[in-house]
mmCIF file of the N, C-alpha and C atoms, coordinates in Angstrom:
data_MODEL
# 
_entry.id   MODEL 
# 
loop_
_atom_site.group_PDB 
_atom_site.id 
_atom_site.type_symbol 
_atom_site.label_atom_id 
_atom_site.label_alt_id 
_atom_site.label_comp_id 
_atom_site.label_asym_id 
_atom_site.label_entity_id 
_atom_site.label_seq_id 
_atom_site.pdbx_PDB_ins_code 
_atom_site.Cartn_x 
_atom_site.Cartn_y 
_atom_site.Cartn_z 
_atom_site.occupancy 
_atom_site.B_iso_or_equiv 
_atom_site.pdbx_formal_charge 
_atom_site.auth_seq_id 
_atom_site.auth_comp_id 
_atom_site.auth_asym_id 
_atom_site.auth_atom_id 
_atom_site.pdbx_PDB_model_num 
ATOM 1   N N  . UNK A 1 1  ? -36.876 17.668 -30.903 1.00 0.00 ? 1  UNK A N  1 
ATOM 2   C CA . UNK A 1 1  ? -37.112 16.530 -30.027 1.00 0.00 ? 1  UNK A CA 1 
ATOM 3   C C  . UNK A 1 1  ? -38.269 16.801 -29.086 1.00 0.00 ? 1  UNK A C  1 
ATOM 4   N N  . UNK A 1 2  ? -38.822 15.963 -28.163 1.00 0.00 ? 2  UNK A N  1 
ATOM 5   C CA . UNK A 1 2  ? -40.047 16.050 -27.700 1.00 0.00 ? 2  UNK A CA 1 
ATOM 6   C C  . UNK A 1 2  ? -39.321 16.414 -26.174 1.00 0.00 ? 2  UNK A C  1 
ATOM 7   N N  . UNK A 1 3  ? -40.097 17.301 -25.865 1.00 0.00 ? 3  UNK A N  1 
ATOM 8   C CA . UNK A 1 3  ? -39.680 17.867 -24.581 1.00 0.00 ? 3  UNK A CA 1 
ATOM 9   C C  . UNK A 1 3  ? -40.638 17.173 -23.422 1.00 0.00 ? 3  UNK A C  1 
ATOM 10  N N  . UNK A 1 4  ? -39.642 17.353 -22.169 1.00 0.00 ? 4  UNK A N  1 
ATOM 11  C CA . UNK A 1 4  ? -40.556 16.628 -20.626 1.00 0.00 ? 4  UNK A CA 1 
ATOM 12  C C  . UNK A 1 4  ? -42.473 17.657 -20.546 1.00 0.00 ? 4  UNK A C  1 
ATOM 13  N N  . UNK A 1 5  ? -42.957 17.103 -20.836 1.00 0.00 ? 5  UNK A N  1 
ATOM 14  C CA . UNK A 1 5  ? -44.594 17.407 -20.969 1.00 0.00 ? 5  UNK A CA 1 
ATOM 15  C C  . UNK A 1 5  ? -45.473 17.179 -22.177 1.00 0.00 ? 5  UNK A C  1 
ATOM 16  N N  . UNK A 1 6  ? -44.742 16.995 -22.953 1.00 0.00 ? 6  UNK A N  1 
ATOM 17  C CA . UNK A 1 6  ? -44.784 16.811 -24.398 1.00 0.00 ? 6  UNK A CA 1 
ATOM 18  C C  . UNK A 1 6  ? -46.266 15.940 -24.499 1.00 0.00 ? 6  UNK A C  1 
ATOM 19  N N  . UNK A 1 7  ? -47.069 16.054 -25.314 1.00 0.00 ? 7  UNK A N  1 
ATOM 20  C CA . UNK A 1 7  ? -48.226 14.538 -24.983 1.00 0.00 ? 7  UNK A CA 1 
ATOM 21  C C  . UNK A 1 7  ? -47.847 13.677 -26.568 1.00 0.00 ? 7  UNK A C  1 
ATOM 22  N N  . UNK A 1 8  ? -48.041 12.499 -26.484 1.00 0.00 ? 8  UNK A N  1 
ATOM 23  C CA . UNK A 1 8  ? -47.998 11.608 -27.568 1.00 0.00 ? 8  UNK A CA 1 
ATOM 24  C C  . UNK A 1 8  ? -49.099 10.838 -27.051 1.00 0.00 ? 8  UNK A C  1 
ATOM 25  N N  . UNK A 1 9  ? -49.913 10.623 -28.693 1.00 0.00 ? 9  UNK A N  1 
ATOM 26  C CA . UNK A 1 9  ? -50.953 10.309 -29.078 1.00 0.00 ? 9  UNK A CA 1 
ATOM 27  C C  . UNK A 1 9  ? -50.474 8.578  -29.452 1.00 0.00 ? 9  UNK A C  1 
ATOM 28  N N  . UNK A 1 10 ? -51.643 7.748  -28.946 1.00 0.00 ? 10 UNK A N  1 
ATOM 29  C CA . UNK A 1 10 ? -51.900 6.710  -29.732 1.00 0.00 ? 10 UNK A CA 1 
ATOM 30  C C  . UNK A 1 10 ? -52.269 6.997  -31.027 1.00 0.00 ? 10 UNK A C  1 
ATOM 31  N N  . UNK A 1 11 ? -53.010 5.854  -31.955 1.00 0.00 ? 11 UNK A N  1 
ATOM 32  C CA . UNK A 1 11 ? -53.301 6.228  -33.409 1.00 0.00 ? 11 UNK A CA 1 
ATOM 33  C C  . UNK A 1 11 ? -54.949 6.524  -32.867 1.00 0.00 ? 11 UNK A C  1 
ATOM 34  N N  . UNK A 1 12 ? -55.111 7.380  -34.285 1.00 0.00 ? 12 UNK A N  1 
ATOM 35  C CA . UNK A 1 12 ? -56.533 8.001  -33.865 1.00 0.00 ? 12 UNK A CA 1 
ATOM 36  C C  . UNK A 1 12 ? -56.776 8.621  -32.702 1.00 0.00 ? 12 UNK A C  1 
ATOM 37  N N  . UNK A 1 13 ? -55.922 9.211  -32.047 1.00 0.00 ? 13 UNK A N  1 
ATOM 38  C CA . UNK A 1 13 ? -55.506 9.618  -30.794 1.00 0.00 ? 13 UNK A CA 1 
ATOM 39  C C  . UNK A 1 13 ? -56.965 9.118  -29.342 1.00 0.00 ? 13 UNK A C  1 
ATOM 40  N N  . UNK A 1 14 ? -56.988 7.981  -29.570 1.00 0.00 ? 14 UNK A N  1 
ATOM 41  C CA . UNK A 1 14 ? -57.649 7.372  -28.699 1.00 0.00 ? 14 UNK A CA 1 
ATOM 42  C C  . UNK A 1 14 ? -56.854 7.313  -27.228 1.00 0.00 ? 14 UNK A C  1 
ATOM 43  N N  . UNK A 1 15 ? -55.533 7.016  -27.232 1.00 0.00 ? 15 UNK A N  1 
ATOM 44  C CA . UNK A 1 15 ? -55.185 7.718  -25.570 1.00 0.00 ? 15 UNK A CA 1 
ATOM 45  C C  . UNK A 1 15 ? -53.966 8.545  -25.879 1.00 0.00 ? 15 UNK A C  1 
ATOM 46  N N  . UNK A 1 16 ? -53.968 8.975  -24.904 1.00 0.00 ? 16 UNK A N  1 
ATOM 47  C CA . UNK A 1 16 ? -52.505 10.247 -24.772 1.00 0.00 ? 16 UNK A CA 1 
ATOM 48  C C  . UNK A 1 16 ? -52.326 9.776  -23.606 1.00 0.00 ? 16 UNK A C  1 
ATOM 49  N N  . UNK A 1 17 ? -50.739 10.554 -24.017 1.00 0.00 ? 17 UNK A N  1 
ATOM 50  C CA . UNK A 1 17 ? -49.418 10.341 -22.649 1.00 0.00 ? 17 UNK A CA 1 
ATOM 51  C C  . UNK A 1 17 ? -48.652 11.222 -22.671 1.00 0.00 ? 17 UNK A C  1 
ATOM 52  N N  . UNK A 1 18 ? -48.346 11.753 -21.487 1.00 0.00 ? 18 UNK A N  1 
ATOM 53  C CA . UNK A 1 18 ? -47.051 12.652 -20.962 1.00 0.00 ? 18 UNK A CA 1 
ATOM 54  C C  . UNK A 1 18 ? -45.770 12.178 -21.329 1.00 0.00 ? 18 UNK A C  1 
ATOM 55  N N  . UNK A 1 19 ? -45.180 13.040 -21.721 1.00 0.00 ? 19 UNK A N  1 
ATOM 56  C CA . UNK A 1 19 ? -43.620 12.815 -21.356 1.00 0.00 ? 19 UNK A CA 1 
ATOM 57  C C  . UNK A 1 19 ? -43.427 13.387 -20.347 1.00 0.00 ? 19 UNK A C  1 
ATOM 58  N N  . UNK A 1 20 ? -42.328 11.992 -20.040 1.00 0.00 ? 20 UNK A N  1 
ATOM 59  C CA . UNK A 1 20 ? -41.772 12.705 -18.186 1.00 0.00 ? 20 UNK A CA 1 
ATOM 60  C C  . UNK A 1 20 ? -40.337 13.468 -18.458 1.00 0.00 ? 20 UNK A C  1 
ATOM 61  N N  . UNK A 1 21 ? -39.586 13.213 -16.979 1.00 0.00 ? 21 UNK A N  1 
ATOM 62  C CA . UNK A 1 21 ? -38.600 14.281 -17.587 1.00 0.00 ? 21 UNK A CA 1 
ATOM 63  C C  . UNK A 1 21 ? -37.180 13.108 -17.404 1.00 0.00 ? 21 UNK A C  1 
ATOM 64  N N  . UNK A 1 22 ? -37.843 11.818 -17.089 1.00 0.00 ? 22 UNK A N  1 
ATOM 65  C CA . UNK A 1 22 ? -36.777 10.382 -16.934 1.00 0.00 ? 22 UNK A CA 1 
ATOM 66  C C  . UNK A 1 22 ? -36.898 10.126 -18.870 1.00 0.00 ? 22 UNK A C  1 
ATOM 67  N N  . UNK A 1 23 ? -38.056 10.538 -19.330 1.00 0.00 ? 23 UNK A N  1 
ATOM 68  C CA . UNK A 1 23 ? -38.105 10.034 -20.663 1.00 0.00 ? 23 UNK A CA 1 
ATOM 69  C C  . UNK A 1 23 ? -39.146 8.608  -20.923 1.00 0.00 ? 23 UNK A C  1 
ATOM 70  N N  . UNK A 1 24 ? -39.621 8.185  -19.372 1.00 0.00 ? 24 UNK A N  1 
ATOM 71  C CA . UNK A 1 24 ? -40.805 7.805  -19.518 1.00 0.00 ? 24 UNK A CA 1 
ATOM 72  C C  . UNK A 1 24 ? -42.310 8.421  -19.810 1.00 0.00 ? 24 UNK A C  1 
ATOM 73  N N  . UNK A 1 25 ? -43.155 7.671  -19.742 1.00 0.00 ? 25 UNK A N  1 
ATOM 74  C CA . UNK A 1 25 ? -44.913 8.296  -20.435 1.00 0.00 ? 25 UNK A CA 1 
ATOM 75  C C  . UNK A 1 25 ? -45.091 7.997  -19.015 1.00 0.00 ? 25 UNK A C  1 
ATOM 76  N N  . UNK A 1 26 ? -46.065 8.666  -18.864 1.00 0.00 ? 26 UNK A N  1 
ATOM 77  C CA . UNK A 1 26 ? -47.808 8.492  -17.855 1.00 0.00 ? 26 UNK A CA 1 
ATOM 78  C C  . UNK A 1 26 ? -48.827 8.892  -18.729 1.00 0.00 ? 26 UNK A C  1 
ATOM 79  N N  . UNK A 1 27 ? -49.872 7.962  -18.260 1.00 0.00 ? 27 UNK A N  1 
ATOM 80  C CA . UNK A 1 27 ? -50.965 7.979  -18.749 1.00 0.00 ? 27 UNK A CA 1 
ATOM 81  C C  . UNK A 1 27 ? -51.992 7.741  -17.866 1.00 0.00 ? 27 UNK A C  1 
ATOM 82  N N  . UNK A 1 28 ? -53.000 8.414  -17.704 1.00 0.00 ? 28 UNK A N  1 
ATOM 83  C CA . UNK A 1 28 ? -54.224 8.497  -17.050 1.00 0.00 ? 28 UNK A CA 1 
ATOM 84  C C  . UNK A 1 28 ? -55.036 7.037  -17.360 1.00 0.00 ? 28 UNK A C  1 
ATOM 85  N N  . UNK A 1 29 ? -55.212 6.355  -16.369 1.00 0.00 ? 29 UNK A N  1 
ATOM 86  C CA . UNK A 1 29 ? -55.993 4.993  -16.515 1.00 0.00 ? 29 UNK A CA 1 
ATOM 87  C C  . UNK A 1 29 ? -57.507 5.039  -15.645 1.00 0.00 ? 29 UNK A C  1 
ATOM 88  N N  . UNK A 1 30 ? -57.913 4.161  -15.659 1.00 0.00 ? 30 UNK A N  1 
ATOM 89  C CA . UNK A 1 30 ? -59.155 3.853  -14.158 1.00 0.00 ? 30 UNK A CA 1 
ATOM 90  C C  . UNK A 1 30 ? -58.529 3.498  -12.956 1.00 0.00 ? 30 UNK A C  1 
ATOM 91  N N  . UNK A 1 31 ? -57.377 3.669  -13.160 1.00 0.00 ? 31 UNK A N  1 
ATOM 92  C CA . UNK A 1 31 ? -56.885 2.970  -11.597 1.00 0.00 ? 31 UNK A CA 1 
ATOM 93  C C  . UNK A 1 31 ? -55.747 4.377  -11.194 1.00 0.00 ? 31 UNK A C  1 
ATOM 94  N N  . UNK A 1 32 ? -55.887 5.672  -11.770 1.00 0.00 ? 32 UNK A N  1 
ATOM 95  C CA . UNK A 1 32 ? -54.824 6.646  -11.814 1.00 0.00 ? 32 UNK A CA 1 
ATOM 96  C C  . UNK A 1 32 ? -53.764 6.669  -12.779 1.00 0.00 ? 32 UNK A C  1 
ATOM 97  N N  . UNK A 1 33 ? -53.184 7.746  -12.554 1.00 0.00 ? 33 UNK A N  1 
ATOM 98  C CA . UNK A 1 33 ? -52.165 7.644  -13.314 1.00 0.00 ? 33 UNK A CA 1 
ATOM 99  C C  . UNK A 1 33 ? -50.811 6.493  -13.273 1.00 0.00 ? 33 UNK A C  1 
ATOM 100 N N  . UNK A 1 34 ? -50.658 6.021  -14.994 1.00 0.00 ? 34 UNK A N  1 
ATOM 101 C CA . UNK A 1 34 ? -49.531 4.924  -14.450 1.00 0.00 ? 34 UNK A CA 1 
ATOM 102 C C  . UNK A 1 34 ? -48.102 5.762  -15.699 1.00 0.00 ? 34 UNK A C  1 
ATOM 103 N N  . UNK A 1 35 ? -47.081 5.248  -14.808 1.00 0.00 ? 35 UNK A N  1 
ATOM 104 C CA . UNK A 1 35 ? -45.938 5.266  -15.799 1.00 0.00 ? 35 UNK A CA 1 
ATOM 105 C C  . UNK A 1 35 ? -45.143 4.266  -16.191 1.00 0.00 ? 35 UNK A C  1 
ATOM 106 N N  . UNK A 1 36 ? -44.372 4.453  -17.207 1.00 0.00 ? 36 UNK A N  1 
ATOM 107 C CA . UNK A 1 36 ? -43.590 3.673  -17.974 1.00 0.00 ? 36 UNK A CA 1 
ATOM 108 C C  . UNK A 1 36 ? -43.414 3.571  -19.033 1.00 0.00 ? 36 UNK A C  1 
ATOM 109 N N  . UNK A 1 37 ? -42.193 2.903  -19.610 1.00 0.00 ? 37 UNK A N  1 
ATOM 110 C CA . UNK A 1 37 ? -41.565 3.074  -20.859 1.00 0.00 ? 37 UNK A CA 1 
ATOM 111 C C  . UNK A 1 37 ? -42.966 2.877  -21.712 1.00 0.00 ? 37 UNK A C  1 
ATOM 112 N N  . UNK A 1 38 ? -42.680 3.827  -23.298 1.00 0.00 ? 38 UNK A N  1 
ATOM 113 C CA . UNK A 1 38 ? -43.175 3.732  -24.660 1.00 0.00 ? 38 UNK A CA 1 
ATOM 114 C C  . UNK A 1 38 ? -44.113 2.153  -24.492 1.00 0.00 ? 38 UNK A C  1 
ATOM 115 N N  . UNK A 1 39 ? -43.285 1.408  -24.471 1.00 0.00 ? 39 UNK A N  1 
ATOM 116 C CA . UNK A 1 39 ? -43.762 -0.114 -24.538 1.00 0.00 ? 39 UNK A CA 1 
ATOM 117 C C  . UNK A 1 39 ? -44.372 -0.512 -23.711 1.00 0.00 ? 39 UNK A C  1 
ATOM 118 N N  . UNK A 1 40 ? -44.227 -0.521 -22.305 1.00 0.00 ? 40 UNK A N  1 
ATOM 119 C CA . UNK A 1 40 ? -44.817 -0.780 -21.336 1.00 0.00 ? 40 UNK A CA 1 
ATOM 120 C C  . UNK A 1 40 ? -46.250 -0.143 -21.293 1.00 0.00 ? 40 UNK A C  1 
ATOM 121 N N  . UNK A 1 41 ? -46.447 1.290  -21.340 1.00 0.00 ? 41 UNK A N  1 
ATOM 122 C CA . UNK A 1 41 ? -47.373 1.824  -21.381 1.00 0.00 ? 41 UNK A CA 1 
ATOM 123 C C  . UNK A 1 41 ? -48.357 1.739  -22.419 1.00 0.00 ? 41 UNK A C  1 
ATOM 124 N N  . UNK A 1 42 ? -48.164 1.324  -24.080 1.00 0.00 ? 42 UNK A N  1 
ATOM 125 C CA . UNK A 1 42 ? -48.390 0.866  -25.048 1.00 0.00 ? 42 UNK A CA 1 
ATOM 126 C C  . UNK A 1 42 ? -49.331 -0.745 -24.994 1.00 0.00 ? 42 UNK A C  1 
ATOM 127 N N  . UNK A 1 43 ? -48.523 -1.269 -24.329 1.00 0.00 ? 43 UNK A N  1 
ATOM 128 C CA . UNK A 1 43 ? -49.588 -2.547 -24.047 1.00 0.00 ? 43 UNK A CA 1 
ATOM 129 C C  . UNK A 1 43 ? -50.402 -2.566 -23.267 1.00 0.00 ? 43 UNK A C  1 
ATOM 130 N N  . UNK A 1 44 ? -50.287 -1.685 -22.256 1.00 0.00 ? 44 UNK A N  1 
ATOM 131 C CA . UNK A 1 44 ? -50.936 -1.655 -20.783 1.00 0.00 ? 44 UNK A CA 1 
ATOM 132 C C  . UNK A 1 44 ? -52.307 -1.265 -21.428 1.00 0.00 ? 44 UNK A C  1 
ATOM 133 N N  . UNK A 1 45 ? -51.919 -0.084 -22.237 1.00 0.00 ? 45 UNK A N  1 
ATOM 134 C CA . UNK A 1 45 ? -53.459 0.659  -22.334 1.00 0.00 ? 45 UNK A CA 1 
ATOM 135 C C  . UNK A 1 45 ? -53.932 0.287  -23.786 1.00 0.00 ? 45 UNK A C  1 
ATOM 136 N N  . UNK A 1 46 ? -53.062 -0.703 -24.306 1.00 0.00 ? 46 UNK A N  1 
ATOM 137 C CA . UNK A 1 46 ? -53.951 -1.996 -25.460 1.00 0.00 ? 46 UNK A CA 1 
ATOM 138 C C  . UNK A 1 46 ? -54.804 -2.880 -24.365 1.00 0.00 ? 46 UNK A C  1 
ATOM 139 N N  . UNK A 1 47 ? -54.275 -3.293 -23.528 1.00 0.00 ? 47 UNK A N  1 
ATOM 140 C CA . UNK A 1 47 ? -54.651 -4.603 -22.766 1.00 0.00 ? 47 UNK A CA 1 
ATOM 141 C C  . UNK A 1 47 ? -53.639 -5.862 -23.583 1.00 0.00 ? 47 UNK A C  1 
ATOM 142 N N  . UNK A 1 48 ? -52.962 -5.476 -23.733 1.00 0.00 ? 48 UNK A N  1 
ATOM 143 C CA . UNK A 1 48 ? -51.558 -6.673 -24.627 1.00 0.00 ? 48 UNK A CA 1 
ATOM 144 C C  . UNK A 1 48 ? -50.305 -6.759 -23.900 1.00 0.00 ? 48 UNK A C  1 
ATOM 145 N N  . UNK A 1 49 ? -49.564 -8.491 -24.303 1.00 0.00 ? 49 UNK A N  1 
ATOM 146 C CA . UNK A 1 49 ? -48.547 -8.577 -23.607 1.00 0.00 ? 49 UNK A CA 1 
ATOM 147 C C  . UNK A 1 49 ? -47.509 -8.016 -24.030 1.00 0.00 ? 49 UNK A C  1 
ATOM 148 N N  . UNK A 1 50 ? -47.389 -7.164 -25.359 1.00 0.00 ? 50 UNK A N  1 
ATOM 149 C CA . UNK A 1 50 ? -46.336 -6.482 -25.597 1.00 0.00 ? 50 UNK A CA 1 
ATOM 150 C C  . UNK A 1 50 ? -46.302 -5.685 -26.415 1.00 0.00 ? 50 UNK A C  1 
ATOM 151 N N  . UNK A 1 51 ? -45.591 -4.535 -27.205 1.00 0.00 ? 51 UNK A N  1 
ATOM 152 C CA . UNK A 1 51 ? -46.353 -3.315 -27.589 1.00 0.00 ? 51 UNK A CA 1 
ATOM 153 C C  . UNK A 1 51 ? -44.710 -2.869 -28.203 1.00 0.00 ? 51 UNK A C  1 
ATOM 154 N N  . UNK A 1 52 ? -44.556 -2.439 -29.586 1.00 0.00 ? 52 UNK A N  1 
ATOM 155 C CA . UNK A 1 52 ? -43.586 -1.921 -30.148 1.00 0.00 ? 52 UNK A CA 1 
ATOM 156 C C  . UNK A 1 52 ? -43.947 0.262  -30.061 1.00 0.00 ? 52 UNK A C  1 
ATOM 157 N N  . UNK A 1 53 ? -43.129 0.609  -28.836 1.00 0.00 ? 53 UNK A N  1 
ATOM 158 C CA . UNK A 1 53 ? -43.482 2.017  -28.309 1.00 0.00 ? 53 UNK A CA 1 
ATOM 159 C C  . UNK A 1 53 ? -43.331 2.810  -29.443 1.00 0.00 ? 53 UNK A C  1 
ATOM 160 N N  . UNK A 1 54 ? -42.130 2.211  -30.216 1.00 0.00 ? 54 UNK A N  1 
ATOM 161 C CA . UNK A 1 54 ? -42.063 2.892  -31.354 1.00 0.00 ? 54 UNK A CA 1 
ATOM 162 C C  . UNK A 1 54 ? -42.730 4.056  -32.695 1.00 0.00 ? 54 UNK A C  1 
ATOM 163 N N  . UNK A 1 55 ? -43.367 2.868  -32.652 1.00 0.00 ? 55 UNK A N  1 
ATOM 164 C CA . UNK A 1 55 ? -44.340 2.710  -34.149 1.00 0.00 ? 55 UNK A CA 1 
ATOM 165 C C  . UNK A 1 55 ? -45.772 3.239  -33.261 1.00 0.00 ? 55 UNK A C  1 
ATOM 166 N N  . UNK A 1 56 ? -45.882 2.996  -32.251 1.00 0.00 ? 56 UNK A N  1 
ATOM 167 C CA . UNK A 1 56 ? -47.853 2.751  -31.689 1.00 0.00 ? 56 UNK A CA 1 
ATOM 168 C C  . UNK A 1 56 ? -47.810 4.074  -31.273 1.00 0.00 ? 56 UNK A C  1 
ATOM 169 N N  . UNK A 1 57 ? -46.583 4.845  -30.518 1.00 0.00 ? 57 UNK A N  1 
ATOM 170 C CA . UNK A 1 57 ? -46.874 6.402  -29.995 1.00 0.00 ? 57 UNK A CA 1 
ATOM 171 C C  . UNK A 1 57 ? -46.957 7.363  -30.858 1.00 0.00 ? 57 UNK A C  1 
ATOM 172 N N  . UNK A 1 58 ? -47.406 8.062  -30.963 1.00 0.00 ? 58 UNK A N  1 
ATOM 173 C CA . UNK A 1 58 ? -47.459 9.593  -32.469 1.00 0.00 ? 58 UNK A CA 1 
ATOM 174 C C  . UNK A 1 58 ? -47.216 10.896 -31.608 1.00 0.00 ? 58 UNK A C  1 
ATOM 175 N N  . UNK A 1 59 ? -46.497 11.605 -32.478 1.00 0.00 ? 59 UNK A N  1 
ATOM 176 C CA . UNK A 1 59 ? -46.764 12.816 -31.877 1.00 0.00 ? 59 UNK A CA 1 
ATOM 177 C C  . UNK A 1 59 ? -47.407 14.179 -32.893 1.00 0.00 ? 59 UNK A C  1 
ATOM 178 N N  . UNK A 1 60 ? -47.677 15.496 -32.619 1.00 0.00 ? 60 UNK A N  1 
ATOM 179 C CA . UNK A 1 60 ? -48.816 15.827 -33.161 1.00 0.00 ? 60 UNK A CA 1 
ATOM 180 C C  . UNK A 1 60 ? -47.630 16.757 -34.153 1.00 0.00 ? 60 UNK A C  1 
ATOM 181 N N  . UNK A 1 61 ? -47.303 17.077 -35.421 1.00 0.00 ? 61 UNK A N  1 
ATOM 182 C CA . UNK A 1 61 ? -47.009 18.016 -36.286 1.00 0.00 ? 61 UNK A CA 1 
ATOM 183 C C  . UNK A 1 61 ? -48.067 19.086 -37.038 1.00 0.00 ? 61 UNK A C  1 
ATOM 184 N N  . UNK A 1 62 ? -47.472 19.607 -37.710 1.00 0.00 ? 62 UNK A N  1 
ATOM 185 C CA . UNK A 1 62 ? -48.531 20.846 -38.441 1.00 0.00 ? 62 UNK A CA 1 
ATOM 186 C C  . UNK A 1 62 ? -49.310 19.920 -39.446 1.00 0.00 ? 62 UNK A C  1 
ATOM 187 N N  . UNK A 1 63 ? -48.723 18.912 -39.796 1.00 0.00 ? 63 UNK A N  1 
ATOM 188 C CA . UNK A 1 63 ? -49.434 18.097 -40.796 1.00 0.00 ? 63 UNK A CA 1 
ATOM 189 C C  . UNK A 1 63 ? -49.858 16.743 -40.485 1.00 0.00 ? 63 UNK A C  1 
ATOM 190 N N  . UNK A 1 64 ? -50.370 16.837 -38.933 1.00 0.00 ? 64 UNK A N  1 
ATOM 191 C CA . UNK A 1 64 ? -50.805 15.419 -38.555 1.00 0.00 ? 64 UNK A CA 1 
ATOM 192 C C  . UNK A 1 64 ? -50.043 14.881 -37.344 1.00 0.00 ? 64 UNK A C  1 
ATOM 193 N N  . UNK A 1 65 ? -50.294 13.783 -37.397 1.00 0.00 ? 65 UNK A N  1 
ATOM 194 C CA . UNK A 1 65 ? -49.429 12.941 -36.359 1.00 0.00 ? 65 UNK A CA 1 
ATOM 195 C C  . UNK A 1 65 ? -48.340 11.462 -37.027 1.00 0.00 ? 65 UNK A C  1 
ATOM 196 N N  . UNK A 1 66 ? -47.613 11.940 -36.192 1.00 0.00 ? 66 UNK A N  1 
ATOM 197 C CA . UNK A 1 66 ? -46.384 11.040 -36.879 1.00 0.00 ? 66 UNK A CA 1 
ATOM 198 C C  . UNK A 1 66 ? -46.289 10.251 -35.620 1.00 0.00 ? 66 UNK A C  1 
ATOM 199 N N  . UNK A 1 67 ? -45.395 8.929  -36.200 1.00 0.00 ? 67 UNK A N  1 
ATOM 200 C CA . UNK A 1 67 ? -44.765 7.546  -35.010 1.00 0.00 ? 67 UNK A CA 1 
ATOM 201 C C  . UNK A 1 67 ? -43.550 8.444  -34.501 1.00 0.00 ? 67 UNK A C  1 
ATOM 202 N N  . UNK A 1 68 ? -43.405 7.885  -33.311 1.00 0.00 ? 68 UNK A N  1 
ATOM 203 C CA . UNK A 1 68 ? -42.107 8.865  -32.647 1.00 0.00 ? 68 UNK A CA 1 
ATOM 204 C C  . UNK A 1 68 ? -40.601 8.231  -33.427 1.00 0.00 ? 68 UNK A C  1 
ATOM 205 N N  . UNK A 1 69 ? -41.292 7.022  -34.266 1.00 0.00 ? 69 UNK A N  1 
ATOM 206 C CA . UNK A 1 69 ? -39.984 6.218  -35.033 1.00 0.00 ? 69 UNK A CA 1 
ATOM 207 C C  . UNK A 1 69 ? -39.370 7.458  -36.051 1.00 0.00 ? 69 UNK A C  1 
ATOM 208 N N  . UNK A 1 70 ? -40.304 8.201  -36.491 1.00 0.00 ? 70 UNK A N  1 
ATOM 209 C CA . UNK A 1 70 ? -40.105 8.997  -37.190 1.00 0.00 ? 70 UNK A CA 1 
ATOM 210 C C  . UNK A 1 70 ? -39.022 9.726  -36.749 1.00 0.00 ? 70 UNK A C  1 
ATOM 211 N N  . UNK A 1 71 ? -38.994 9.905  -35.691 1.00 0.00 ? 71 UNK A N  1 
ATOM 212 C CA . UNK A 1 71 ? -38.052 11.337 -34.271 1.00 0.00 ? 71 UNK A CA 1 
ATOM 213 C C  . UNK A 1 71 ? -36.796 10.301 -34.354 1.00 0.00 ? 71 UNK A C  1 
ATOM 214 N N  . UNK A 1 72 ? -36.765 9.036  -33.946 1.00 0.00 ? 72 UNK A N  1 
ATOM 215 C CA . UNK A 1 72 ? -35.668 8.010  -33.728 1.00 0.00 ? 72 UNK A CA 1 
ATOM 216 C C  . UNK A 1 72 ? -34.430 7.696  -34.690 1.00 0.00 ? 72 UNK A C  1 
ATOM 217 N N  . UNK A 1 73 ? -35.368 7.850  -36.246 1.00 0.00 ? 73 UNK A N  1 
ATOM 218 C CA . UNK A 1 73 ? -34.782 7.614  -36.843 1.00 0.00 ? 73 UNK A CA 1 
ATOM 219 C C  . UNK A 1 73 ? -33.699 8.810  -37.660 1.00 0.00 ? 73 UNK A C  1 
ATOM 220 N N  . UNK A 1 74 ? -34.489 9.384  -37.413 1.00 0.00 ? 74 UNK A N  1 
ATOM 221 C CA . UNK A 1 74 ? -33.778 11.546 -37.928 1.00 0.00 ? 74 UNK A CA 1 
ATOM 222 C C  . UNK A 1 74 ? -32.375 11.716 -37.024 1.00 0.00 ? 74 UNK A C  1 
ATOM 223 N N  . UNK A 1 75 ? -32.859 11.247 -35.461 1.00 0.00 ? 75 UNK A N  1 
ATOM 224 C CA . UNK A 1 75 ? -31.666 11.120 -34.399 1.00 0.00 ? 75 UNK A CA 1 
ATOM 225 C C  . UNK A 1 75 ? -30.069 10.060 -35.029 1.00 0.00 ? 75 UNK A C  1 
ATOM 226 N N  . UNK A 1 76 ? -30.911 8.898  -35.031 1.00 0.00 ? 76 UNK A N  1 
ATOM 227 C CA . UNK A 1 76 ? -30.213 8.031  -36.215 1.00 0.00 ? 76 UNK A CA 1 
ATOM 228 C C  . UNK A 1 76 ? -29.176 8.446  -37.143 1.00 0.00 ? 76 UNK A C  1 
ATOM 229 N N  . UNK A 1 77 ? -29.386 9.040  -38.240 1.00 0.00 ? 77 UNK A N  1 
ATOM 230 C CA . UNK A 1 77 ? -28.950 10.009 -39.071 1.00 0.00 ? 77 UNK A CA 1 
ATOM 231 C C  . UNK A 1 77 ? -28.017 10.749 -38.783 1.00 0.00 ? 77 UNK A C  1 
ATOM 232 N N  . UNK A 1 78 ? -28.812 11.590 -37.939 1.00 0.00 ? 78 UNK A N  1 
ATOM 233 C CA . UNK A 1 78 ? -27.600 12.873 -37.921 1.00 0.00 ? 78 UNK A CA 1 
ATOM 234 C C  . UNK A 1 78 ? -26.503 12.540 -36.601 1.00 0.00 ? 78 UNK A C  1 
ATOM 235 N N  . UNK A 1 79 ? -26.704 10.980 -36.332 1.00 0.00 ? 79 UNK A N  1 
ATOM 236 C CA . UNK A 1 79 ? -25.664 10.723 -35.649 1.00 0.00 ? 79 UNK A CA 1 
ATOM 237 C C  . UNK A 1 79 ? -24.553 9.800  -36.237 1.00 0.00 ? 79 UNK A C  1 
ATOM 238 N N  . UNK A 1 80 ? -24.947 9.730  -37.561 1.00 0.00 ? 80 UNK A N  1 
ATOM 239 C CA . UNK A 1 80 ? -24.248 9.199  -38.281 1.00 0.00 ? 80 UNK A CA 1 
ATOM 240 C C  . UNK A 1 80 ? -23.204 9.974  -39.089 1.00 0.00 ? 80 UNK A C  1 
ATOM 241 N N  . UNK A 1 81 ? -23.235 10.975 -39.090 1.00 0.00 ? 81 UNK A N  1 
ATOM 242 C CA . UNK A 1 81 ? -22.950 12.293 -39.760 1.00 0.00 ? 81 UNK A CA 1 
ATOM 243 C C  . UNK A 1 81 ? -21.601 13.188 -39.633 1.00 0.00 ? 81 UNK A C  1 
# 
């Protein structure tokens, strides 16, 4: 699982974000740093009214970068189990 400091990448890792230790992001803007949920922060730094945190955040593996849906859904699983 992604630990409090963790950074997740947009795609093409055009912006990055912290994990906090609430389990929200910050992200470095022109106006400072802002926080908030996957989604919130996702549109903010699209410039869009709404943003699936899901799918749009990546995080970095040995073989690339994956959607954190990827992490969600493994959780999913083995809570099914």
């Amino acid at each position: 699982l992604l630990k409090p400091g963790s950074t997740l990448y947009a795609p093409l890792k055009k912006y990055a974000a912290r994990v906090r230790a609430d389990g929200s992001i910050a992200v470095n803007g022109p106006d400072g740093a802002i926080e908030g949920s996957i989604h919130k922060i996702g549109a903010h730094v699209q410039k869009a009214d709404a943003c699936n945190g899901w799918t749009y955040w990546h995080y970095e593996t040995k073989t690339g970068l994956k959607p954190i849906d990827f992490l969600r859904e493994k959780m999913r699983k083995s809570a099914k189990e």
